[in-house]
DSSP file (Angstrom, degrees, kcal/mol; ACC not computed):
  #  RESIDUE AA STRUCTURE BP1 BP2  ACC     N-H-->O    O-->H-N    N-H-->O    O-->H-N    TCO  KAPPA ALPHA  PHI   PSI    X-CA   Y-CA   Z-CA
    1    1 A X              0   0    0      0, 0.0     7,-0.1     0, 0.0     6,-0.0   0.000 360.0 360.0 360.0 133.3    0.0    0.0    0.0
    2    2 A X        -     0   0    0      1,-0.1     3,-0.1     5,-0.1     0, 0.0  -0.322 360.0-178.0 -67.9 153.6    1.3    3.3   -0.8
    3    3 A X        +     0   0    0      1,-0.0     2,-0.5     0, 0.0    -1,-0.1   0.444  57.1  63.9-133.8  -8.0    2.2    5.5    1.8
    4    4 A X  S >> S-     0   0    0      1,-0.0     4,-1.9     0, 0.0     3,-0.8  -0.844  78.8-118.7-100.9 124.0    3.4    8.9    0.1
    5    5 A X  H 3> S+     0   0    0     -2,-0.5     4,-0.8     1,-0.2     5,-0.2   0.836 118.9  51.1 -35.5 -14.2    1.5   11.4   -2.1
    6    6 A X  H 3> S+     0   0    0      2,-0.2     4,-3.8     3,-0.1    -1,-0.2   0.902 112.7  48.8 -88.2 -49.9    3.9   10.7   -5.1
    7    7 A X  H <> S+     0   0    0     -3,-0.8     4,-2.1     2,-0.2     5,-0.4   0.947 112.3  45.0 -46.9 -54.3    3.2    6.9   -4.5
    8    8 A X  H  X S+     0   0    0     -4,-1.9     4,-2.0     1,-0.2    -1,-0.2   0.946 114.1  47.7 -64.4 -36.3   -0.6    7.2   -4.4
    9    9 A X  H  X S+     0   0    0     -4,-0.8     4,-4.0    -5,-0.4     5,-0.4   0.929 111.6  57.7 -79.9 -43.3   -0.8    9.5   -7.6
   10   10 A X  H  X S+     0   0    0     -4,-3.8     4,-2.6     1,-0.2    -1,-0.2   0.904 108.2  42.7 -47.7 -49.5    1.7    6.8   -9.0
   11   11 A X  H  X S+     0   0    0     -4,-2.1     4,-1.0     2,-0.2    -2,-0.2   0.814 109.8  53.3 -48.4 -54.3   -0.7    4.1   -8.5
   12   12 A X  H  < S+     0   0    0     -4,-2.0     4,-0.3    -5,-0.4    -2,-0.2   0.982 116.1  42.9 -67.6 -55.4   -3.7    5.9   -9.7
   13   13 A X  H >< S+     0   0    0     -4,-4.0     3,-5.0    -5,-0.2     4,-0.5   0.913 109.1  55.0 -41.0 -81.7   -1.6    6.7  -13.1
   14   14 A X  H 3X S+     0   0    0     -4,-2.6     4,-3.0    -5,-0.4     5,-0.5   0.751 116.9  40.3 -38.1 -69.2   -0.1    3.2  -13.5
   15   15 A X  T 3< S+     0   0    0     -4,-1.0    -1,-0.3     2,-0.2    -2,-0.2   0.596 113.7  55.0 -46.1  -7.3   -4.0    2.0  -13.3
   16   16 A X  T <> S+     0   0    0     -3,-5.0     4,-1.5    -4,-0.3     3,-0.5   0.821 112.0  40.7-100.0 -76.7   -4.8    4.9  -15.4
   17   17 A X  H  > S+     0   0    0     -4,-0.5     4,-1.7     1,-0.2    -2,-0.2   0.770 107.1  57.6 -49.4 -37.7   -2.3    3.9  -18.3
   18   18 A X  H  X S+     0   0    0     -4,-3.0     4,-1.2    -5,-0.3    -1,-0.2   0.739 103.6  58.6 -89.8  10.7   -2.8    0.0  -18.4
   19   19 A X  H >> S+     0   0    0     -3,-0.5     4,-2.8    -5,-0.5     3,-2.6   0.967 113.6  36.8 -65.4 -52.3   -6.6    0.8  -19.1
   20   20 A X  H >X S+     0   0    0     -4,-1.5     3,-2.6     1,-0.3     4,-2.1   0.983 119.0  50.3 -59.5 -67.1   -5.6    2.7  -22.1
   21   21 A X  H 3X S+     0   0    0     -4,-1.7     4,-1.8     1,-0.3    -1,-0.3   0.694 108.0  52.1 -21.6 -33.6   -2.9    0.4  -22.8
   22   22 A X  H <X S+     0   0    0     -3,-2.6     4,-1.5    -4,-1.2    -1,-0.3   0.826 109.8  49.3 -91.5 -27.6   -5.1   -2.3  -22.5
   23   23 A X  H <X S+     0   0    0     -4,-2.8     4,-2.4    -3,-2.6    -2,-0.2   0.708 106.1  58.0 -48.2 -44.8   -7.5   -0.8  -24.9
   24   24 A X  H  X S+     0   0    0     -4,-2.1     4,-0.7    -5,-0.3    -2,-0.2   0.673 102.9  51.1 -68.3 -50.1   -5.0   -0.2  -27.1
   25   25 A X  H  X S+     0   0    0     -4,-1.8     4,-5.2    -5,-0.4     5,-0.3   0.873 109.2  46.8 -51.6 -51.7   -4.0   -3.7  -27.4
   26   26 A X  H  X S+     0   0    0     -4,-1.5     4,-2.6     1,-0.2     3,-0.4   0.998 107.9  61.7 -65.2 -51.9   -7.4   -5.2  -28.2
   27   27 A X  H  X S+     0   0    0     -4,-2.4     4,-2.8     1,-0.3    -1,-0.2   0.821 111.6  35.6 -51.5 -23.0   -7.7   -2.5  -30.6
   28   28 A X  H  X S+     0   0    0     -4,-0.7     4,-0.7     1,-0.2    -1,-0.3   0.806 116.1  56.7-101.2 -27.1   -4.6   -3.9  -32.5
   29   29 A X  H  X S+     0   0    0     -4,-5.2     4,-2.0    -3,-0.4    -1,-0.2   0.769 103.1  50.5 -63.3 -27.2   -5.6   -7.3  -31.8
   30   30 A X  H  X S+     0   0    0     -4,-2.6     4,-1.9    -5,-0.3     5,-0.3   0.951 111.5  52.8 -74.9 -69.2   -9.2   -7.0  -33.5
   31   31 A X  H  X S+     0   0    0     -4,-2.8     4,-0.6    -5,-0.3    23,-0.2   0.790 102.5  52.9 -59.7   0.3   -7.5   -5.6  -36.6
   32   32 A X  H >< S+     0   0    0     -4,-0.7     3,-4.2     2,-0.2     4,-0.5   0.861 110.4  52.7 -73.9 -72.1   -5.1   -8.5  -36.9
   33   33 A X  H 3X S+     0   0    0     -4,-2.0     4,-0.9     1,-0.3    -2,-0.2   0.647 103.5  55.7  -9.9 -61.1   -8.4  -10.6  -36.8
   34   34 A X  H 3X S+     0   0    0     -4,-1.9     4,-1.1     1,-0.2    -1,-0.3   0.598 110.4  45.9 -54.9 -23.7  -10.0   -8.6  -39.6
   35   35 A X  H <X S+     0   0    0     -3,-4.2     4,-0.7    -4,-0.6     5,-0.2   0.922 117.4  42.1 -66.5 -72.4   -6.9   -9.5  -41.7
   36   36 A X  H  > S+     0   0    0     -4,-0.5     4,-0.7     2,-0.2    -2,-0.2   0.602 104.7  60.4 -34.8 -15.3   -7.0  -13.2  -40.7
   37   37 A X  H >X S+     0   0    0     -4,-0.9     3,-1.7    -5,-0.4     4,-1.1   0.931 111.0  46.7 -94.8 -70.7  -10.8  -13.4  -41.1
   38   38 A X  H 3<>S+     0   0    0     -4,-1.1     5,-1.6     1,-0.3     9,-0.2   0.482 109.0  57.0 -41.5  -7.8   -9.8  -12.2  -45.3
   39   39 A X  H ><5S+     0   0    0     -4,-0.7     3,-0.7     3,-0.2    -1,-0.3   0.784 109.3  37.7 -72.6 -49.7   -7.4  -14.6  -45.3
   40   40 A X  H <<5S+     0   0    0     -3,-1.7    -2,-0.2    -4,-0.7    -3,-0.1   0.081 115.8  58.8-104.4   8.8   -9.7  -17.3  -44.5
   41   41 A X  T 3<5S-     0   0    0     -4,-1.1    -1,-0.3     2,-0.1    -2,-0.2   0.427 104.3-130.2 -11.6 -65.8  -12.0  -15.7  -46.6
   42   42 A X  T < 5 +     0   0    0     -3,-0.7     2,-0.7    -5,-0.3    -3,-0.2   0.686  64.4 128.5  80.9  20.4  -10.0  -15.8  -49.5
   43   43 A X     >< +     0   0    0     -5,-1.6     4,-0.6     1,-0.2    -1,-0.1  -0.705  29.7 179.5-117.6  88.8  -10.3  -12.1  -50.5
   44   44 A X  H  > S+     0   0    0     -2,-0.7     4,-1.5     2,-0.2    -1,-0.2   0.699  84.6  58.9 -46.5 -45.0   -6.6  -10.8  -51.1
   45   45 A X  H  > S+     0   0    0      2,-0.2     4,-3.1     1,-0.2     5,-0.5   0.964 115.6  39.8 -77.2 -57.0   -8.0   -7.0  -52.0
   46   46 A X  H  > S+     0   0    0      1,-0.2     4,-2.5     2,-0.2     5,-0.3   0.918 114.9  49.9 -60.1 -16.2   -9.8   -7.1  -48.0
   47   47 A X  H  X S+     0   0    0     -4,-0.6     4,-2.3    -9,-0.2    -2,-0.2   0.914 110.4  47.4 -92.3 -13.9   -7.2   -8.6  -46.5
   48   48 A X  H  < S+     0   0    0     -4,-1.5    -1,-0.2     2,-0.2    -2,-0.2   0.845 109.9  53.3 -73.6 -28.5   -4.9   -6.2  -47.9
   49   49 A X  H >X S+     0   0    0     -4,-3.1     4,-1.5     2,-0.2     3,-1.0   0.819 111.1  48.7 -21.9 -65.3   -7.1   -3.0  -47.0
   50   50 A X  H 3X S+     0   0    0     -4,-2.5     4,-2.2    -5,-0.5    -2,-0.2   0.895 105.1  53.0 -77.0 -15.4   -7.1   -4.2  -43.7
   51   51 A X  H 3X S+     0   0    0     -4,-2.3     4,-1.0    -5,-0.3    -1,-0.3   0.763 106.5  64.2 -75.7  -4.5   -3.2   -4.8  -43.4
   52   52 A X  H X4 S+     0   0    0     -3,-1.0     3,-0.8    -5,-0.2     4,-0.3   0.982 104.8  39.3 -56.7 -62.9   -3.4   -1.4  -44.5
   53   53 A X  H 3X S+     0   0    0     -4,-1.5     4,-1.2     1,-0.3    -2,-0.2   0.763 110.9  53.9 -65.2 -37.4   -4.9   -0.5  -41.6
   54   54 A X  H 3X S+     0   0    0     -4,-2.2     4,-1.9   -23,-0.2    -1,-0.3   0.751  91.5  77.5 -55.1 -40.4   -2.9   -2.7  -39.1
   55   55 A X  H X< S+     0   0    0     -4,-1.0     3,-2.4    -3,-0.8     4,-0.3   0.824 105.7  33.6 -58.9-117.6    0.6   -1.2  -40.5
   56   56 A X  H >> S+     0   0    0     -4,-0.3     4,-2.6     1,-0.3     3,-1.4   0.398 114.7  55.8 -10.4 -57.7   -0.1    2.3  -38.3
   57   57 A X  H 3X S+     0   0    0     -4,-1.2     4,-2.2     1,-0.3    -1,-0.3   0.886 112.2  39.3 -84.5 -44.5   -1.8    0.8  -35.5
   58   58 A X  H << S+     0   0    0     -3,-2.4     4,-0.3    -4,-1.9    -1,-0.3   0.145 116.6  56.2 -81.7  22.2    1.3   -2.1  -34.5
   59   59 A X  H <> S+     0   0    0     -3,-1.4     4,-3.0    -4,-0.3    -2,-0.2   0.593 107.6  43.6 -87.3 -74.6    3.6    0.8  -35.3
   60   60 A X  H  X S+     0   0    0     -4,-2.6     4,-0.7     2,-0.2     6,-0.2   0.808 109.7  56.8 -28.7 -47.4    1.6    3.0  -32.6
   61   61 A X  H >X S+     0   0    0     -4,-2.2     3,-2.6    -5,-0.3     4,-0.6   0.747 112.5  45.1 -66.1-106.4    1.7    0.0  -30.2
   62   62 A X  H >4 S+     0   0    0     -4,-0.3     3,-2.7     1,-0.2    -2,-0.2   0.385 106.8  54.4  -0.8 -74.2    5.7    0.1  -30.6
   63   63 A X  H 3< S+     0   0    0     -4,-3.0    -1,-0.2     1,-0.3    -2,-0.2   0.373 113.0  39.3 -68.4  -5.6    6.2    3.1  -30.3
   64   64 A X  H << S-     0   0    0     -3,-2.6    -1,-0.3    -4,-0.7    -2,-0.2   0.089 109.9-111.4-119.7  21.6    4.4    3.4  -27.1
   65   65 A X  S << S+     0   0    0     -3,-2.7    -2,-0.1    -4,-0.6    -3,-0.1   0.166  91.0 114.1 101.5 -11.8    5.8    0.1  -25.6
   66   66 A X  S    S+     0   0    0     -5,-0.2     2,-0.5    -6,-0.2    -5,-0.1   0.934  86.4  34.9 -62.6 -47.8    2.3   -1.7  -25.7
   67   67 A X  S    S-     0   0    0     -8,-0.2     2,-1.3     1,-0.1    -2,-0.2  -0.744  82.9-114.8 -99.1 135.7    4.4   -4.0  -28.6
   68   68 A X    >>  -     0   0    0     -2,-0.5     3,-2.9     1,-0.1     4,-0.8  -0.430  18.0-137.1 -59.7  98.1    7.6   -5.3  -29.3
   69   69 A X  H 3> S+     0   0    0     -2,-1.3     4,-3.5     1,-0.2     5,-0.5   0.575 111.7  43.9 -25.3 -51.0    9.3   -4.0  -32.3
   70   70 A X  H 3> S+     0   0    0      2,-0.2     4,-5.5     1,-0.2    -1,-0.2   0.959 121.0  50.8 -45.7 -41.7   10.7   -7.8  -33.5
   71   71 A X  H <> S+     0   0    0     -3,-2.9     4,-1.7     1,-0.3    -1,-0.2   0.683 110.6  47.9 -61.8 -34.2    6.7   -8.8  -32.4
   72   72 A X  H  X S+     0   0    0     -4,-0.8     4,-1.9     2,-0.2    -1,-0.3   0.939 110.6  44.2 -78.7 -50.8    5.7   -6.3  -34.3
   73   73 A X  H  X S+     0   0    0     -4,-3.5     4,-3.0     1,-0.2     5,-0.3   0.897 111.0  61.2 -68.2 -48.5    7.6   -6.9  -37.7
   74   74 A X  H  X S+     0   0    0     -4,-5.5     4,-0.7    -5,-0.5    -1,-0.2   0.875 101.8  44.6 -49.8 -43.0    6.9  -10.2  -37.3
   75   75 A X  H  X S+     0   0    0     -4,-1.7     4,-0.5     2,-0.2     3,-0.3   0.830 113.5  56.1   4.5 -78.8    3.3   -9.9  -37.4
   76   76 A X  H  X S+     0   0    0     -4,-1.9     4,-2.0     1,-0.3     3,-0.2   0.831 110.4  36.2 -69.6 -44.8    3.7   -7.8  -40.0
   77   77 A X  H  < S+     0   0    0     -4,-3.0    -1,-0.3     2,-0.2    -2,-0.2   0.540 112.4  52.9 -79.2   9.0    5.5   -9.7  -42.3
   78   78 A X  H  X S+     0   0    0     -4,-0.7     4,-1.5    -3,-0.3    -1,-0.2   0.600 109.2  54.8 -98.9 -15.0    4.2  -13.2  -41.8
   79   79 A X  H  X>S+     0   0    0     -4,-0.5     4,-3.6    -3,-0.2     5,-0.9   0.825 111.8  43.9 -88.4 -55.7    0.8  -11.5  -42.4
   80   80 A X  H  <5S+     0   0    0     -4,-2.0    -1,-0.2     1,-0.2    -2,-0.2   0.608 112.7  53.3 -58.7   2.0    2.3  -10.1  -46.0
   81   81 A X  H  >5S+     0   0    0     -4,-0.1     4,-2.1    -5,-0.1     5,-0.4   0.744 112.2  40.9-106.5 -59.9    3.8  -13.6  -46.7
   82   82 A X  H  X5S+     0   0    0     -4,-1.5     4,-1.5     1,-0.2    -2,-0.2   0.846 120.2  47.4 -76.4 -12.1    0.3  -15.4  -46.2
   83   83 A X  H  X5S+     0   0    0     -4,-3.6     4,-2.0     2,-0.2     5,-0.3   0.856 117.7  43.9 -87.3 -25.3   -1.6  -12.2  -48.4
   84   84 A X  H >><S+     0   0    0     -5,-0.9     4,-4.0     2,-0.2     3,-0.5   0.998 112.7  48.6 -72.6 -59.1    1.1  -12.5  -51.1
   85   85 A X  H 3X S+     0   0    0     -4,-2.1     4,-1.9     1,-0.2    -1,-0.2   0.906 112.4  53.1 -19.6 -60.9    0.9  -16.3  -51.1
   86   86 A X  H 3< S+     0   0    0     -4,-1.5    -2,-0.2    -5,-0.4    -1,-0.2   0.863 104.0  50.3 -48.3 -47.1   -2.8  -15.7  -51.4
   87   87 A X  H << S+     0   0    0     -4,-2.0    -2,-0.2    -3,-0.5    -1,-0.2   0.760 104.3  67.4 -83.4 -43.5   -2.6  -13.3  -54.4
   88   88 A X  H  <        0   0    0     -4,-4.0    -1,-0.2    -5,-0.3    -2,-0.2   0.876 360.0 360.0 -48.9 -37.9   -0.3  -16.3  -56.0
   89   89 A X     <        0   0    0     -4,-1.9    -1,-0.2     0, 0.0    -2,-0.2   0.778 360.0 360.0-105.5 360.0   -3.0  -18.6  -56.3
């Protein structure tokens, strides 16, 4: 239990931040979905729209810690490997 004003106000951020954070995640996890969902689909044009959209949003996550960059680039290319694949057949 905090016992200093710097402590309490710390606490009340840190709980403050992993909401957003947490928010933040799901948001980037629901567009990966929307990719996967066109994949398994079979519609290369949607799923490539939505990876459109995914780029920025696991960039954002980096770049405020939510993701890990490697985590992130992986993602991103193993999702461009299965849309490219896709567009091959």
């Amino acid at each position: 239990m905090p016992t200093n004003a710097s402590a309490k106000k710390r606490v009340k951020r840190n709980e403050h931040r992993a909401t957003i954070n947490g928010a933040r995640r799901n948001s980037i996890r629901t567009f990966i979905k929307k990719v996967e969902a066109a994949l398994l689909a079979g519609d290369a044009n949607a799923a490539t729209e939505a990876l459109k959209v995914v780029q920025p949003e696991l960039a954002r996550g980096v770049s405020k810690g939510i993701v890990e960059k490697n985590a992130a680039s992986r993602k991103m290319s193993r999702l461009s490997a299965r849309i490219k694949t896709l567009k091959k057949a």
